[in-house]
C-alpha positions in Angstrom: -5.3 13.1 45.5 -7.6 11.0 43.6 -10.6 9.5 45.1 -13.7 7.3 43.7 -17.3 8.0 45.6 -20.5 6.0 44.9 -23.3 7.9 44.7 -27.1 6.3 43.9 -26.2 7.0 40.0 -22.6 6.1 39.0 -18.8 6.5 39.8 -17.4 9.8 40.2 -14.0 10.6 39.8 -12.2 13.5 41.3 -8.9 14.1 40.2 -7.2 17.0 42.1 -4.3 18.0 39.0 -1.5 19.0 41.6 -1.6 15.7 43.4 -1.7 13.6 40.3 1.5 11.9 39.9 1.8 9.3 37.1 -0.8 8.5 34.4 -1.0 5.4 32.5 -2.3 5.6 29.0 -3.1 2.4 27.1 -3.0 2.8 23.4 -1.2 -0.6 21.9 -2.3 -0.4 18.0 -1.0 1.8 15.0 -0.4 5.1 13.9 -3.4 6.6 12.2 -4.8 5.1 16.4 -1.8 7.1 18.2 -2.4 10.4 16.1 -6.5 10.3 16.7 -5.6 10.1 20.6 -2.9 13.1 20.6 -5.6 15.5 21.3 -6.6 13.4 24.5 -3.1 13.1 25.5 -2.6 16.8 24.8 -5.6 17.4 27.2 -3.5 15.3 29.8 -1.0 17.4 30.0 -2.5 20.8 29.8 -4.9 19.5 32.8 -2.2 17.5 34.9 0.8 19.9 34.2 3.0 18.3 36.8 2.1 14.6 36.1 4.4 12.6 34.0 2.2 10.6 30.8 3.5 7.1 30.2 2.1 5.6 27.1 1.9 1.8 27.4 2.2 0.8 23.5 4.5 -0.6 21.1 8.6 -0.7 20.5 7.5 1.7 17.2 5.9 4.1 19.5 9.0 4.9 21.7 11.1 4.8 18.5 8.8 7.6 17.2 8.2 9.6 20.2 12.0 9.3 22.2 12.8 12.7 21.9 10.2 14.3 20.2 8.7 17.0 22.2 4.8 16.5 22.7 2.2 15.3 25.5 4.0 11.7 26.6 6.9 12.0 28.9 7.9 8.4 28.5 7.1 5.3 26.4 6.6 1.4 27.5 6.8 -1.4 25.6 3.8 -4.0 25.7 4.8 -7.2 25.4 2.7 -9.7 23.3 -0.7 -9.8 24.7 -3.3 -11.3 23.4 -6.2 -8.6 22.3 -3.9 -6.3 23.2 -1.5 -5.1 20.6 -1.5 -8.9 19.4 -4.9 -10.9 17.5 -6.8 -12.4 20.5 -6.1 -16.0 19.6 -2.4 -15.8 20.1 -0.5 -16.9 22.5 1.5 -13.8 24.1 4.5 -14.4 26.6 3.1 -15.2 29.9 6.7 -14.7 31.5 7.3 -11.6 29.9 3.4 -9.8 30.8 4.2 -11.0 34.2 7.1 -9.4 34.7 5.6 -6.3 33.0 2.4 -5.9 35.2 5.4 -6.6 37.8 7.2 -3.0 37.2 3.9 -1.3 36.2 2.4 -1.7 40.0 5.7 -0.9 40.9 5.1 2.6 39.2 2.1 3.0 41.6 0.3 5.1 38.6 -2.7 7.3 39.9 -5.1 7.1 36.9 -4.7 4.5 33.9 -7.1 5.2 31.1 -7.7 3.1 28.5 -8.1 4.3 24.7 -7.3 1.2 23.5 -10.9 -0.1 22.3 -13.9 -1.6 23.3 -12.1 -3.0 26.7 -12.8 -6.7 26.4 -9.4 -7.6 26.8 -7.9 -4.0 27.6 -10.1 -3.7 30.7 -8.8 -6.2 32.6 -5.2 -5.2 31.3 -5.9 -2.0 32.0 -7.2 -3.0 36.2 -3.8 -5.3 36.1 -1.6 -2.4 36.1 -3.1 -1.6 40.0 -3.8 2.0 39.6 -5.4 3.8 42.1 -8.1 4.8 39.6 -8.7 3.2 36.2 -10.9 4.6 33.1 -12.1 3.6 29.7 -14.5 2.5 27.5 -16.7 -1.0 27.5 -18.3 -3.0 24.8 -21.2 -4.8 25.9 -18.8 -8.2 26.5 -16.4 -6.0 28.7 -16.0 -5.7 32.6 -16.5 -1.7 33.2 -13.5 -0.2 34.6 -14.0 2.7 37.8 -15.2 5.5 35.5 -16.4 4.8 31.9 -19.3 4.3 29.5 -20.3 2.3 26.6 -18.3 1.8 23.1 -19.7 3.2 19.9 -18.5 2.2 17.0 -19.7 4.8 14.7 -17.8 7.9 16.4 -15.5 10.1 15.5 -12.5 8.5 17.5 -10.2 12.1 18.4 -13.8 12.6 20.0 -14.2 9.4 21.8 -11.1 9.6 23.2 -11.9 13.4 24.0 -14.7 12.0 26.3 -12.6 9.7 27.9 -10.0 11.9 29.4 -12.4 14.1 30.2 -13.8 11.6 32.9 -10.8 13.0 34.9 -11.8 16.5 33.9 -8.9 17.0 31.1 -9.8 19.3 29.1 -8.2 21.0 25.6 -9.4 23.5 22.8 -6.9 21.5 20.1 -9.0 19.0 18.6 -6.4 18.6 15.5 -3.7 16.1 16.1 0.2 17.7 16.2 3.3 16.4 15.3 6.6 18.2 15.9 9.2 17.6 12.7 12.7 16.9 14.0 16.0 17.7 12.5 16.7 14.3 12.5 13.0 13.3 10.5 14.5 15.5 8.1 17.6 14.0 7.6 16.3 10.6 7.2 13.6 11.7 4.4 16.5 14.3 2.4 18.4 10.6 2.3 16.0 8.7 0.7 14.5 12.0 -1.3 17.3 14.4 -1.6 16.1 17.3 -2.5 15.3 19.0 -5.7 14.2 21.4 -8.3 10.5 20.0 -8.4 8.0 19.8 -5.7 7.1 16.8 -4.3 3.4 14.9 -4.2 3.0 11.9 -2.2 0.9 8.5 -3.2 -0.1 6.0 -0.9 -1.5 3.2 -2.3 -1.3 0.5 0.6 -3.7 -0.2 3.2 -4.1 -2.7 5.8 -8.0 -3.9 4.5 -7.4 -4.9 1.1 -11.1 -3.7 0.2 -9.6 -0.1 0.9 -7.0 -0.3 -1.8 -7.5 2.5 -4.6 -6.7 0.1 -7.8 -2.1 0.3 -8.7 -3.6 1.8 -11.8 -5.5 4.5 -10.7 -2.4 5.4 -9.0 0.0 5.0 -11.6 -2.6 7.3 -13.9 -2.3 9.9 -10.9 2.0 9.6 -10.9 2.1 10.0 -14.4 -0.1 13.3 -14.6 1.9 14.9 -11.3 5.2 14.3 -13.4 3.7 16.1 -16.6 2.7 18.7 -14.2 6.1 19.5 -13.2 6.1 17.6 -9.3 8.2 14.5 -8.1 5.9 11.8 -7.4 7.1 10.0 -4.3 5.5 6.5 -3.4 5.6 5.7 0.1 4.3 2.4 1.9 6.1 -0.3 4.4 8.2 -3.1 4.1 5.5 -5.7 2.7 4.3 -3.0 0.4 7.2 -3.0 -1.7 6.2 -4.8 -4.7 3.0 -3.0 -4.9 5.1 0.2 -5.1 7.2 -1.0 -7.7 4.5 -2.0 -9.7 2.5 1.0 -9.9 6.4 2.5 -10.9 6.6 0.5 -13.6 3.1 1.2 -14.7 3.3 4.9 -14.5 6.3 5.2 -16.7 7.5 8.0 -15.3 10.2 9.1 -13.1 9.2 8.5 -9.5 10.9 8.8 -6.0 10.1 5.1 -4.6 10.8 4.9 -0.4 8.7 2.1 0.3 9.8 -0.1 3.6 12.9 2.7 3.8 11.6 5.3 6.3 11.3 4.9 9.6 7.8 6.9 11.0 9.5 9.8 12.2 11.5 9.3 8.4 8.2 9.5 6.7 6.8 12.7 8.8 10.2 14.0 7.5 9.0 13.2 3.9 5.5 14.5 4.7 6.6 18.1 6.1 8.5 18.4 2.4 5.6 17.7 0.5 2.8 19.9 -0.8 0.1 17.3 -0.9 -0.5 13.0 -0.2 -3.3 11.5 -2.4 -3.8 8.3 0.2 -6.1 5.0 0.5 -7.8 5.8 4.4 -3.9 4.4 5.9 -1.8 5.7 8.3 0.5 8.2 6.2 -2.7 10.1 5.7 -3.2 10.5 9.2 0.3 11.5 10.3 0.5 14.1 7.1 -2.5 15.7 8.0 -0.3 16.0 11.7 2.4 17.3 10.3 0.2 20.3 8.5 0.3 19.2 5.1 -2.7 18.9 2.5 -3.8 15.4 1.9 -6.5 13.9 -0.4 -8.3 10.9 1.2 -9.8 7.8 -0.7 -12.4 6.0 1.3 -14.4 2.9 0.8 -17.7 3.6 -0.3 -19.5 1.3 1.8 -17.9 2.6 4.5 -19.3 5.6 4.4 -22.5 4.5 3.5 -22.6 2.5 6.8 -22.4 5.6 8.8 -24.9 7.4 7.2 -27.1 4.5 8.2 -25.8 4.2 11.9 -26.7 8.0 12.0 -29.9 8.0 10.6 -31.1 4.9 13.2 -29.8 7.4 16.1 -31.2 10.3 14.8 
């Protein structure tokens, strides 16, 4: 069973592993978020072999992970929530999160743990889904859930979730995010890349902050050199990243594979697994490559890193 004492100090949680019989885990954001918690979810299941692990996340998610062996045992949909997978200051669908927090008590989940943030609005999201023990992280403006501590920014996140878990004593010795390759991610990649006689080299050039974004030219000045060098260059990048591909096409010259807004995520860790390297802006292909067990060369933000440097010279 699981139980919750109070002792003078804190909450403890016990969680016995063979009596543990449905975990929640909250994790409504994107994929670069879902491959830094796959060593905590991996920890999940090595720990609680007979539980099943429900991720509670986006239609993307279940897409992706339907049939993909790995940690979660199922996938549910969030529906728009405010702060939670949605920006705080939209509306949501009241009748569809009540019908959802309806079916997830219904589940009578044993632990729910939240590795979705700082817990100002996932905390209480989290409590709503009634399970019998609930754990996770809180900011300073967050209610604390059973079992917890405070949010630090500056952390390395596969770590911070690491810590979570192991507030219900999960435990792993993989601290390197896995992705299995399916046939079918295969299939989908050698359709929009068929293969060839030339290696392939991937190039990200989108990013979700628009300060993160390597310069098109940079990147075209990189596609041109892989071509001379004998690889393919392959662009990758979503839907609303399309333009920005063909621009840094047309700037490089040079033949290029372009499969922006054409590859589903499991499509694009099909692409990955067949090519020897990414150069990527700090964005989620470079994430799920490094997943699949390719070589990847990041581009980070300078300032970026110059904050942490700070933040870990003030808690030194």
């Amino acid at each position: 069973m699981v139980q919750v004492s109070r002792n003078d100090a804190a909450y403890q949680v016990t969680a016995q592993p063979a009596t543990v019989g449905k975990i929640a885990v909250v994790r409504v954001n994107g994929l670069g978020d879902l491959m830094f918690a796959f060593p905590a979810l991996q920890a999940l299941r090595e720990t609680f072999k007979e539980a099943e692990i429900i991720l509670l996340a986006k239609a993307w998610h279940r897409d992706f992970l339907e049939g993909r062996s790995g940690p979660v045992d199922r996938v549910v949909v969030v529906p728009p929530t405010p702060g939670v997978g949605i920006a705080p200051d939209l509306p949501g669908d009241p009748e569809a999160s009540a019908a959802f927090f309806r079916a997830m008590r219904a589940e009578q989940f044993d632990i729910a743990i939240q590795l979705h943030g700082g817990g100002a609005h996932s905390n209480p999201f989290t409590k709503a889904l009634g399970a019998r023990v609930t754990v996770g992280l809180h900011d300073a403006d967050a209610a604390p859930l059973d079992r917890g501590f405070p949010f630090v920014y500056y952390q390395p996140e596969i770590l911070r979730c690491l810590e979570v878990v192991g507030l219900v004593g999960a435990k792993t010795a993989e601290i390197s995010p896995k992705i299995t390759v399916t046939e079918h991610d295969i299939r989908e990649a050698e359709a929009a890349v068929p293969g060839g006689d030339s290696p392939l080299v991937a190039l990200h050039a989108g990013a979700t902050d628009p300060r993160r974004r390597w310069p098109p030219e940079h990147f075209a000045a990189v596609s041109r050199a892989i071509a001379r060098a004998g690889y393919t260059p392959v662009l990758t990048g979503m839907d609303d990243e399309r333009d920005l591909t063909a621009n840094i096409a047309r700037i490089a010259g040079e033949p290029v594979a372009d499969t922006a807004g054409r590859l589903s995520t499991g499509g694009l860790a099909g692409l990955l697994s067949r090519c020897h390297l990414l150069i990527s802006n700090d964005s989620r292909p470079l994430h799920l490559a490094a997943a699949v067990g390719m070589w990847t060369l990041s581009i980070y933000l300078v300032s970026k890193l110059i904050d942490v440097r700070t933040d870990n010279l003030e808690t030194d």
